[in-house]
C-alpha atoms as a printed R data frame, in Angstrom:
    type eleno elety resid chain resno      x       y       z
1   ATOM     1    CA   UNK     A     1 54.365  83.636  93.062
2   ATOM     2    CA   UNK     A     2 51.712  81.355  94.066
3   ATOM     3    CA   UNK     A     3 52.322  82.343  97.529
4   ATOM     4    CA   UNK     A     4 52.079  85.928  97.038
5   ATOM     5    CA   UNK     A     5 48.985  85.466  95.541
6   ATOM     6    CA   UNK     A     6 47.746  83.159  98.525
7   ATOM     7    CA   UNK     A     7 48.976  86.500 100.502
8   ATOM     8    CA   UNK     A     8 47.299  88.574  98.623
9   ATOM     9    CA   UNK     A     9 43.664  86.395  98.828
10  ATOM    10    CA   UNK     A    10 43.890  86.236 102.839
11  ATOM    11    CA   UNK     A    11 44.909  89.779 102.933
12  ATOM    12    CA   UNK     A    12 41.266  91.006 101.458
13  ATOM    13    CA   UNK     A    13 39.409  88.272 103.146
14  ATOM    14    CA   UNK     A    14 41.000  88.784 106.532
15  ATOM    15    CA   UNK     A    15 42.710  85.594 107.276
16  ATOM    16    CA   UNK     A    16 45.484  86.793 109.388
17  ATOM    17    CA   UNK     A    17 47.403  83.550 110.018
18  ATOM    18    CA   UNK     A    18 47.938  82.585 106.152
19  ATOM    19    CA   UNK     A    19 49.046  86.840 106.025
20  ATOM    20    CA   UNK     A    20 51.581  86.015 108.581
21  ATOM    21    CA   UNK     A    21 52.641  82.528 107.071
22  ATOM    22    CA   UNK     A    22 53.148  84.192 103.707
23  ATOM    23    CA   UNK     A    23 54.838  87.213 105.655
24  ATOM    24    CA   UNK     A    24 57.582  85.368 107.673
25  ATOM    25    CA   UNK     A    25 58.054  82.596 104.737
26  ATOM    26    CA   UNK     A    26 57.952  84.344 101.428
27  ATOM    27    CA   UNK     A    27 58.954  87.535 102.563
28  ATOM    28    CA   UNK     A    28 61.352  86.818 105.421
29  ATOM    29    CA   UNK     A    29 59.853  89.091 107.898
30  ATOM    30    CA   UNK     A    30 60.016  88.306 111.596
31  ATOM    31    CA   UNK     A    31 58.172  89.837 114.666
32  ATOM    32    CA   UNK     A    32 55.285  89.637 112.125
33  ATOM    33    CA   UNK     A    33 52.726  88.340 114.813
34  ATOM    34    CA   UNK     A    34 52.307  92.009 116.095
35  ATOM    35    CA   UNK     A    35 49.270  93.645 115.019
36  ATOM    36    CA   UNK     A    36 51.410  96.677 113.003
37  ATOM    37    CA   UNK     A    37 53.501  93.745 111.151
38  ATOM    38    CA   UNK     A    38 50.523  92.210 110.108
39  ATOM    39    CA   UNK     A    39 48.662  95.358 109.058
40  ATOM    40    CA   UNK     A    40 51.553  95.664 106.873
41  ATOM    41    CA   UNK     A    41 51.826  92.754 105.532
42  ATOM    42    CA   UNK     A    42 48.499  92.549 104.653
43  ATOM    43    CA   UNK     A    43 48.576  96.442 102.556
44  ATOM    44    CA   UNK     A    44 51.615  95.334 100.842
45  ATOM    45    CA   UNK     A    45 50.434  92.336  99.859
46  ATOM    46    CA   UNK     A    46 47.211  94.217  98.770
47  ATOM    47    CA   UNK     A    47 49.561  96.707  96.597
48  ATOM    48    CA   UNK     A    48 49.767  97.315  93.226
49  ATOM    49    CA   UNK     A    49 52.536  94.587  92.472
50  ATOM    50    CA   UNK     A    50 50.088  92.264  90.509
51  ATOM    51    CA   UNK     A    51 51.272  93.860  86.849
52  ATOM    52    CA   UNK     A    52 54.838  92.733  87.925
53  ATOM    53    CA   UNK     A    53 54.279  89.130  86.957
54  ATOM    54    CA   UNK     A    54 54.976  89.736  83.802
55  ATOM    55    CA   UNK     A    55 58.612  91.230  84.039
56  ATOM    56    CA   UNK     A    56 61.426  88.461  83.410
57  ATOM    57    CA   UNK     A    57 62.711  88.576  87.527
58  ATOM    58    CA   UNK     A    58 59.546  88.698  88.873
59  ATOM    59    CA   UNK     A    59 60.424  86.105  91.206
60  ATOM    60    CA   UNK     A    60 63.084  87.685  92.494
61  ATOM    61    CA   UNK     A    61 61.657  91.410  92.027
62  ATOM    62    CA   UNK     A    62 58.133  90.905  93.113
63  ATOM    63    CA   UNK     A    63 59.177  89.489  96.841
64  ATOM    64    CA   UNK     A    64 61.682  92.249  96.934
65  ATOM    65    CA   UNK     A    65 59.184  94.753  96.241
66  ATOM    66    CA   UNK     A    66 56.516  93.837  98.580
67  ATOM    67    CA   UNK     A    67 58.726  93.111 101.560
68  ATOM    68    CA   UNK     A    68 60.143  96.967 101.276
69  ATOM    69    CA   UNK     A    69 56.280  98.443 101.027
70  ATOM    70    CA   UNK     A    70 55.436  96.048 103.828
71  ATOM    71    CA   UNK     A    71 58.401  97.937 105.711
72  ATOM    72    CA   UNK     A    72 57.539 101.676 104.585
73  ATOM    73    CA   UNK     A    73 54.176 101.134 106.006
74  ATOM    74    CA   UNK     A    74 55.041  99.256 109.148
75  ATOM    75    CA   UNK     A    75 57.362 102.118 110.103
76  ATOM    76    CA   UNK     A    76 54.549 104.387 108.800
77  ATOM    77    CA   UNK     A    77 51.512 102.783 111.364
78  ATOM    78    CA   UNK     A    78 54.185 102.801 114.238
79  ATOM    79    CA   UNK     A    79 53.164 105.477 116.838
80  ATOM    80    CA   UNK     A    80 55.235 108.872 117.095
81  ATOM    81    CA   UNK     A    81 56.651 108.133 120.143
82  ATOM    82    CA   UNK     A    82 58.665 104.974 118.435
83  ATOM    83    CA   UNK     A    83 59.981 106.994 115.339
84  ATOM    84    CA   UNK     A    84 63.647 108.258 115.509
85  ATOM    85    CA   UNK     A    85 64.459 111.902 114.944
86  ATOM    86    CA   UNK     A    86 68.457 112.130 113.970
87  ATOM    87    CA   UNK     A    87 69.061 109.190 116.012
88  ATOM    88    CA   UNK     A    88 67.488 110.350 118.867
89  ATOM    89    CA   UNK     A    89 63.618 108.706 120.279
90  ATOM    90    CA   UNK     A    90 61.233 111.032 120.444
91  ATOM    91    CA   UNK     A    91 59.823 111.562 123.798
92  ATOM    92    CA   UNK     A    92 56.022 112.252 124.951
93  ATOM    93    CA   UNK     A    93 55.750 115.697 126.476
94  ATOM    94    CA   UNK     A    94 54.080 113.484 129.765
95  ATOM    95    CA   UNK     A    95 57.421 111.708 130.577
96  ATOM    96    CA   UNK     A    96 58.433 112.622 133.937
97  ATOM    97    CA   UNK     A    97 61.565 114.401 134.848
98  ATOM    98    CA   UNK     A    98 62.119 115.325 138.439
99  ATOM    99    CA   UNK     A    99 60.033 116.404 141.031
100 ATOM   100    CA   UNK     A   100 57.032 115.035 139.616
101 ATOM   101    CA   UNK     A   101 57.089 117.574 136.354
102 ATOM   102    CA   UNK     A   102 57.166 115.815 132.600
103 ATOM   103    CA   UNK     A   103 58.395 117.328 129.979
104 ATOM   104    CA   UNK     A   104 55.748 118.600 129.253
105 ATOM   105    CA   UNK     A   105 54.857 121.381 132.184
106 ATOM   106    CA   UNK     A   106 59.295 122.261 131.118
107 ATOM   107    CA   UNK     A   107 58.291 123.124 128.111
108 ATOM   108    CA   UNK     A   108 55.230 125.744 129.237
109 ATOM   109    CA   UNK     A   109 57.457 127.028 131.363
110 ATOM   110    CA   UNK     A   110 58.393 129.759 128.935
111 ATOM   111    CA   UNK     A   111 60.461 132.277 131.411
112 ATOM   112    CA   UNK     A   112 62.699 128.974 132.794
113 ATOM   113    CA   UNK     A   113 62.186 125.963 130.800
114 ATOM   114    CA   UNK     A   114 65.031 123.813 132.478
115 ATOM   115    CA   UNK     A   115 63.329 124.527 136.185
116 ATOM   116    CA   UNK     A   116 64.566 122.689 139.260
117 ATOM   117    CA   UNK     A   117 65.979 119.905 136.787
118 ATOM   118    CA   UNK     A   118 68.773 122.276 136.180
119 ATOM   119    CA   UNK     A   119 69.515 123.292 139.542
120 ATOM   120    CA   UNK     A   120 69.532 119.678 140.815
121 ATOM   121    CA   UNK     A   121 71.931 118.714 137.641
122 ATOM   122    CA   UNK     A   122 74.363 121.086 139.126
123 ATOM   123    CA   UNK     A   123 74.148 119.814 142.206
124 ATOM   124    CA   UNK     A   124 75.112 116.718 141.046
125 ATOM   125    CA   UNK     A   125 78.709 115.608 142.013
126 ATOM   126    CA   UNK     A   126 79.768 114.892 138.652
127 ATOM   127    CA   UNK     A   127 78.821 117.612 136.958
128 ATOM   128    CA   UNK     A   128 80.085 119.762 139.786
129 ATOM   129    CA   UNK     A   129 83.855 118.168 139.290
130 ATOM   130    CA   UNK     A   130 83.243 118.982 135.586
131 ATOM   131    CA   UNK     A   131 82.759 122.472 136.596
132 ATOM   132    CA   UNK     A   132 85.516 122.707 138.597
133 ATOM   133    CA   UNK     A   133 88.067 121.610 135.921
134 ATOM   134    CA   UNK     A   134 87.345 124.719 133.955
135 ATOM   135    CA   UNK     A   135 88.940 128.102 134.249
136 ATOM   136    CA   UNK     A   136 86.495 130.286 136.243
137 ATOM   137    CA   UNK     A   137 86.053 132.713 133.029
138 ATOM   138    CA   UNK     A   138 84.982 128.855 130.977
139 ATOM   139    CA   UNK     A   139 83.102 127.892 133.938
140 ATOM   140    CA   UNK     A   140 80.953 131.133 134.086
141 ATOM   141    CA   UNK     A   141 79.951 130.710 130.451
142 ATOM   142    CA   UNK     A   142 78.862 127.139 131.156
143 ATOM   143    CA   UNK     A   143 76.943 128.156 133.791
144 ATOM   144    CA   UNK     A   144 75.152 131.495 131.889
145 ATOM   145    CA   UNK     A   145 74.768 129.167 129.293
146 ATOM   146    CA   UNK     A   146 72.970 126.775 131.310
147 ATOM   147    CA   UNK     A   147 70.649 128.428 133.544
148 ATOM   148    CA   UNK     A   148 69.775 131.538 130.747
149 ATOM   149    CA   UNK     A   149 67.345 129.889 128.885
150 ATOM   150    CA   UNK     A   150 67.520 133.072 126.739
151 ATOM   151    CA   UNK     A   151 70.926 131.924 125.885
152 ATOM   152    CA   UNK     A   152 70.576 130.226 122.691
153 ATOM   153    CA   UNK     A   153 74.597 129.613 121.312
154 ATOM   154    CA   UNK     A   154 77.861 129.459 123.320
155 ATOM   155    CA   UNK     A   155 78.587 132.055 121.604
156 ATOM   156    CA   UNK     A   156 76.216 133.816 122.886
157 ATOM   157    CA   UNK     A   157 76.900 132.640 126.318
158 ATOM   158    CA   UNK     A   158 80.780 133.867 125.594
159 ATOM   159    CA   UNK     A   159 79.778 137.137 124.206
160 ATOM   160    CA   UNK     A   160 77.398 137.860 127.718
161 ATOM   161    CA   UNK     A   161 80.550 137.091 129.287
162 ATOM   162    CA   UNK     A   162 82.562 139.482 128.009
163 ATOM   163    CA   UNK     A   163 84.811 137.127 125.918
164 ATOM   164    CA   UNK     A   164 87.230 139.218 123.817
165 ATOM   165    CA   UNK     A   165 86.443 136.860 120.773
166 ATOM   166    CA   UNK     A   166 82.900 134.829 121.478
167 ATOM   167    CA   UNK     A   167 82.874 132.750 118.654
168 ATOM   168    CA   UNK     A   168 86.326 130.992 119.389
169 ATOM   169    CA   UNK     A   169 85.884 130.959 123.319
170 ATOM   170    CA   UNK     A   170 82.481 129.648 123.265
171 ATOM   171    CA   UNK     A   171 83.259 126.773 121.328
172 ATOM   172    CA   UNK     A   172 86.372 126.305 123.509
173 ATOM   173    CA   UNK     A   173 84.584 125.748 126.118
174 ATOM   174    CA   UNK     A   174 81.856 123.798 124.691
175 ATOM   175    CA   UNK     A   175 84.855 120.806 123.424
176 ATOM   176    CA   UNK     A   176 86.440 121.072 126.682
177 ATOM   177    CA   UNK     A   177 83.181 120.334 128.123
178 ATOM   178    CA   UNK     A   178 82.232 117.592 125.777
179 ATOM   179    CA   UNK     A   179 85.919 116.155 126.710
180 ATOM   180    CA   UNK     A   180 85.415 116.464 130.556
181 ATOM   181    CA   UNK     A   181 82.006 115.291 130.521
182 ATOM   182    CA   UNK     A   182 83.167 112.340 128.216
183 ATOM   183    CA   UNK     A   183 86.333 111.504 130.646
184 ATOM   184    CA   UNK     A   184 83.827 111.360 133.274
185 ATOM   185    CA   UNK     A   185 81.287 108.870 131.969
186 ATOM   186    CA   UNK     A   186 84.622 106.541 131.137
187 ATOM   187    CA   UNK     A   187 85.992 107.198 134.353
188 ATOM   188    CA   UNK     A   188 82.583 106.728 136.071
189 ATOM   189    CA   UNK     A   189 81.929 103.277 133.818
190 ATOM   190    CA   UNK     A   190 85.422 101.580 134.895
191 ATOM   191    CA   UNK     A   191 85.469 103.074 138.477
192 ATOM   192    CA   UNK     A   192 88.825 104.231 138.355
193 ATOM   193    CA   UNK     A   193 89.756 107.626 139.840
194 ATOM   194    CA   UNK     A   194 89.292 110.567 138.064
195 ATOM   195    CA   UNK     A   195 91.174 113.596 137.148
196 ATOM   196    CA   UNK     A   196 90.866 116.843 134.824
197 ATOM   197    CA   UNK     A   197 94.281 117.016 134.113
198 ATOM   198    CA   UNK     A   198 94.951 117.350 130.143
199 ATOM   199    CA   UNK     A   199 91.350 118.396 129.065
């Protein structure tokens, strides 16, 4: 503990390299030399841990406990556009797209939020061999699907259509799309030719 407590004295006086010694050593976290790490290192280390000493495992609980607060908050100082939503990185609204628009002047764009992007994604010759593999009644709800950005379901898209059942053709062609567009990217990846049959 005496090194938590060392921690815990630098921490309020401001002596980052004993934080960061105490970090990486006691608590076994690395990449601590950044400015976040060390800003939380230094709060956990400043926590409320202290009436823990007295438990019977505090040596094993104690480094346990600060390491995971030091953790929490380090993922809590990181800026928005590093956090993770469902997997996915969020984005800043100025990241370009195409054409010299971000993301941002897509999503003011209230009457067509895809814009040009969409129109040049088509063009593209993968997506248009995609396209082609689907029956022309799949291929128009793709496409209504795509370009309508008042379309908000396949479902939707099949229903617009005229799709005798929506529910079961749009998501008919939404798999056969994810399987296409999936056969492609392998295809793509190992160069060999590609073909639609099977999807």
């Amino acid at each position: 503990m005496t090194g938590l407590l060392e921690g815990q004295h630098a921490a309020v006086h401001g002596h980052h390299e004993v934080v960061e010694d105490v970090a990486r050593h006691t608590l076994g976290i690395r990449g601590v030399n950044s400015s976040e790490w060390r800003e939380a290192a230094s709060m956990a280390l400043m926590g409320d841990w202290v009436p823990m000493l007295h438990d019977d495992d505090a040596g094993l609980l104690i480094p346990q406990h600060v390491k995971r607060e030091a953790e929490r908050t380090h993922t809590q100082l990181q800026p928005l556009w590093e956090h993770k939503v469902q997997g996915h990185r969020v984005a800043l609204l100025d990241a370009p797209t195409t054409d010299g628009l971000t993301l941002g002047d897509l999503a003011a764009d209230t009457v067509r939020p895809y814009g040009s992007c969409t129109d040049q994604t088509i063009n593209d010759p993968r997506v248009r061999e995609v396209l082609a593999a689907l029956d022309p009644d799949e291929r128009d709800i793709a496409l209504l699907y795509v370009r309508d950005s008042s379309v908000r379901s396949w479902t939707e898209a099949a229903r617009r259509s005229g799709a005798a059942n929506p529910k079961q053709f749009g998501e008919r062609v939404r798999r056969r799309l994810l399987r296409l567009g999936d056969r492609q990217r392998k295809h793509g990846a190992s160069g060999k030719p590609r073909s639609a049959e099977g999807a």
